[in-house]
ZAFI-967872 format. One record per residue (C-alpha): residue in one letter; x, y, z negated. Coordinates in steps of 0.02 Angstrom, whole numbers, plus 50000, padded with zeros to 5 digits. Each point is the difference from the previous one (the first is absolute). Layout:
N
REC  residu      x      y      z
REC       a      X      Y      Z
...
// end
This chain:
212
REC  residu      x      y      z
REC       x  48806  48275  51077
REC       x  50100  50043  49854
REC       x  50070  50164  50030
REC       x  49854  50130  50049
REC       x  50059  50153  50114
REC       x  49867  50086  49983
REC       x  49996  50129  49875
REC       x  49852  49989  49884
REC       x  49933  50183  50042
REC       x  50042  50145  50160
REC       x  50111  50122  49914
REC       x  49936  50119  50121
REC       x  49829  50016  49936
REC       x  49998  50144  49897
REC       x  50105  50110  50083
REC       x  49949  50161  50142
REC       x  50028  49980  50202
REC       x  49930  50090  50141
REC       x  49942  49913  50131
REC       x  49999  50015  50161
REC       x  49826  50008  50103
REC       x  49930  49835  49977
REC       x  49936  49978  50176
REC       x  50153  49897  50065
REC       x  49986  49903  49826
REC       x  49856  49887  50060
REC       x  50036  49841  50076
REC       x  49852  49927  50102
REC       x  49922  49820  49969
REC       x  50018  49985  50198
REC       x  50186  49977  50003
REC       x  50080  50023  49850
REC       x  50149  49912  50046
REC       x  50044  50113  50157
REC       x  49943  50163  49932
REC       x  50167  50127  49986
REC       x  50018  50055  49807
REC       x  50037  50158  49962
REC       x  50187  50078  49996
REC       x  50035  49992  49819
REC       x  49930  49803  49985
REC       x  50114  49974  50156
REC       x  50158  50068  49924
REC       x  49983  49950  49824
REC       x  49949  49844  50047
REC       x  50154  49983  50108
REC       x  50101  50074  49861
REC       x  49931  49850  49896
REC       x  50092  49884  50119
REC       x  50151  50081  50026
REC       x  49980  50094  50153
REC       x  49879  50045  50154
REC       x  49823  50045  49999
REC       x  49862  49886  49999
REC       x  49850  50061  50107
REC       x  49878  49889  49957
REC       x  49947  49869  49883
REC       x  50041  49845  50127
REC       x  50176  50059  50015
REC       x  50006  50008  49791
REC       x  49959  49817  49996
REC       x  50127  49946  50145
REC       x  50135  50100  49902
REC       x  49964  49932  49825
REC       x  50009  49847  50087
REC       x  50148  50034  50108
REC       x  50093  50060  49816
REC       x  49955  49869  49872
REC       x  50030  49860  50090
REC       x  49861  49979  50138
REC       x  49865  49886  49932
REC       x  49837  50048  49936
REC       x  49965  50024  49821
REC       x  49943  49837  49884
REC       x  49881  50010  49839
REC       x  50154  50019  49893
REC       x  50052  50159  50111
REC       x  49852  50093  49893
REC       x  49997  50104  49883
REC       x  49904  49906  49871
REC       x  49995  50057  49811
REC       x  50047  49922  49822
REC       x  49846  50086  49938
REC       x  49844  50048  50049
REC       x  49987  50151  50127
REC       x  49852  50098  50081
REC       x  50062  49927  50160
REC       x  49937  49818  50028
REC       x  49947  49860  50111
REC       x  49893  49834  49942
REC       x  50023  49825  50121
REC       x  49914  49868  49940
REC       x  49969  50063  49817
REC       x  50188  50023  49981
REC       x  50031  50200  49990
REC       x  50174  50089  50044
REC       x  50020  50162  49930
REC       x  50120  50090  50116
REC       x  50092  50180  49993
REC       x  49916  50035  50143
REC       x  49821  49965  50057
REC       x  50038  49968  50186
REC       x  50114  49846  49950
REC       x  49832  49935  49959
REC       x  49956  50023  50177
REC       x  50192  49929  50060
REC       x  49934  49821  49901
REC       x  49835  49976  50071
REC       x  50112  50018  50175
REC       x  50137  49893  49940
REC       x  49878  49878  49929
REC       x  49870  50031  50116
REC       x  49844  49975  49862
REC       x  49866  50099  49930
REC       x  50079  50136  49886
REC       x  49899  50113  49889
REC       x  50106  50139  49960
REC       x  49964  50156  49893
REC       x  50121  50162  49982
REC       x  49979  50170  49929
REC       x  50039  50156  50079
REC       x  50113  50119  49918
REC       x  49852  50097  49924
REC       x  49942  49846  49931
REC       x  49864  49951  50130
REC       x  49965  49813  50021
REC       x  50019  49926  50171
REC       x  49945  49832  50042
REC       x  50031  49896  50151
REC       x  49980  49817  50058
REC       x  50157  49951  50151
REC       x  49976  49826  50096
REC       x  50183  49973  50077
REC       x  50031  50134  50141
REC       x  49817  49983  50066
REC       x  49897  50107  49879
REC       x  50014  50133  49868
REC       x  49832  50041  49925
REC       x  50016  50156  49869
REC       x  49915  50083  49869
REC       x  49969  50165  50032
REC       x  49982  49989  50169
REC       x  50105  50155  50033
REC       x  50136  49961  49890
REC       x  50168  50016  50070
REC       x  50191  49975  49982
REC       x  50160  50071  49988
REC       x  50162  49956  50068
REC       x  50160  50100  49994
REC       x  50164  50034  49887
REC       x  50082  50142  49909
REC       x  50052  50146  50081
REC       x  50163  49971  49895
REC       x  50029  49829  50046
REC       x  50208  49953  50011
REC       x  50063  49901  50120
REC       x  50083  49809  49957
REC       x  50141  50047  49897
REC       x  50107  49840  50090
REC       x  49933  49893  50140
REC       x  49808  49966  50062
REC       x  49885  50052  49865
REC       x  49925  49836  49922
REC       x  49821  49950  49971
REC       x  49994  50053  49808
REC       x  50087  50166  50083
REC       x  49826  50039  50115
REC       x  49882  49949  49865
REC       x  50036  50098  49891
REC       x  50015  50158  50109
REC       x  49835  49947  50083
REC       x  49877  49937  49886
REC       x  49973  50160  49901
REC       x  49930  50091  50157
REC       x  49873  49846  50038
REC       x  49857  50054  49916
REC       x  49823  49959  50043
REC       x  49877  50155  49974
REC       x  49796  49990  50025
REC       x  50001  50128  50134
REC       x  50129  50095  50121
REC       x  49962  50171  49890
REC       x  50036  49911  49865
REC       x  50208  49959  50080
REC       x  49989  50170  50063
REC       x  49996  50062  49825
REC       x  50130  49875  49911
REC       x  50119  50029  50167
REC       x  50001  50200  49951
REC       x  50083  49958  49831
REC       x  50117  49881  50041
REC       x  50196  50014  50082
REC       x  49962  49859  50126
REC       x  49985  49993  50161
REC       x  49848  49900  50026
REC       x  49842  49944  50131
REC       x  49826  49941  49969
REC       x  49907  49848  50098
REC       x  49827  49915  49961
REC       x  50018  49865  49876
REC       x  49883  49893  50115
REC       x  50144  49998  50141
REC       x  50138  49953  49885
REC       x  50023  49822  50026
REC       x  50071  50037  50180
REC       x  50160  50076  49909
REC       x  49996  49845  49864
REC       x  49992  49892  50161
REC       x  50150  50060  50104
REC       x  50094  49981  49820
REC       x  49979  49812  49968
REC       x  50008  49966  50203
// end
């Protein structure tokens, strides 16, 4: 993929936000598909798209579908890097540096092979994880969890359906992997996106209802 639309780093990072109480932030391994996200994910997430609310992350992935032309993402879809990232995933002794660690997780369900992947949290914590296809996600910490979201600020399509490169890039900032829910709680304060948090170990059902 020759053009990335990722940007390199979340300009976000550094900058203050309050909040909201983080109990409706947490998105159970149980059914993380089907769980309602909060109001600001719904609208800016909807915003994103060019209209609506989304209420949960099952009707995100039949809209992104629905408004980029209806198939599910390919290997060259990712968000792979020219260099090397803190954000990778190794198949068969070939490694991918991506933009964003949870591609690595996307390949091993594109693929479906043994990946090894290893990210780093924004404070700089090293996560490692192993993902066979859509069947198992094995991670290291155990607790470690992951972000999804968007900015707060996020504009709508400027003309037509937003593309592909369009949602990358206002997405994969706010996927983050983080060793422990406290540790999200505290990067979520300090950042103007609207956000939730799920167990790592659970998120190969969302990488398989996006290559189905």
């Amino acid at each position: 993929m020759t053009d990335n639309p990722c940007p390199r780093d979340s300009p976000a990072d550094d900058r203050e936000h309050d909040l909201e109480p983080m109990s409706d932030r947490w998105i159970p391994e149980s059914q993380p598909l089907e769980a309602p996200l909060p109001d600001d994910v719904r609208a800016a997430l909807g915003r994103l798209l060019g209209g609506g609310s989304v209420e949960t992350l099952d009707e995100w992935v039949t809209a992104v579908r629905r408004r980029t032309g209806g198939g599910p993402i390919t290997v060259d879809d990712l968000c792979h890097a020219g260099e090397e990232t803190a954000h990778w995933g190794e198949i068969e002794g070939e490694r991918y540096h991506f933009r964003c660690f949870y591609d690595a997780v996307i390949l091993s369900a594109l693929t479906e092979t043994p990946v090894t992947i290893r990210t780093e949290s924004p404070d700089g914590m090293v996560i490692e994880a192993r993902s066979v296809g859509t069947a198992e996600l094995t991670v290291s910490p155990d607790e470690a969890v992951f972000s999804f979201g968007v900015d707060e600020t996020v504009a709508p399509p400027a003309d037509g359906e937003p593309s592909r490169a369009d949602i990358y890039a206002a997405v994969c900032p706010s996927v983050r992997a983080f060793p422990d829910l406290e540790a999200y709680e505290r990067w979520a304060a300090t950042v103007p996106v609207a956000t939730v948090a799920m167990p790592l170990a659970g998120a190969t059902d969302l990488a398989a209802e996006l290559v189905a």
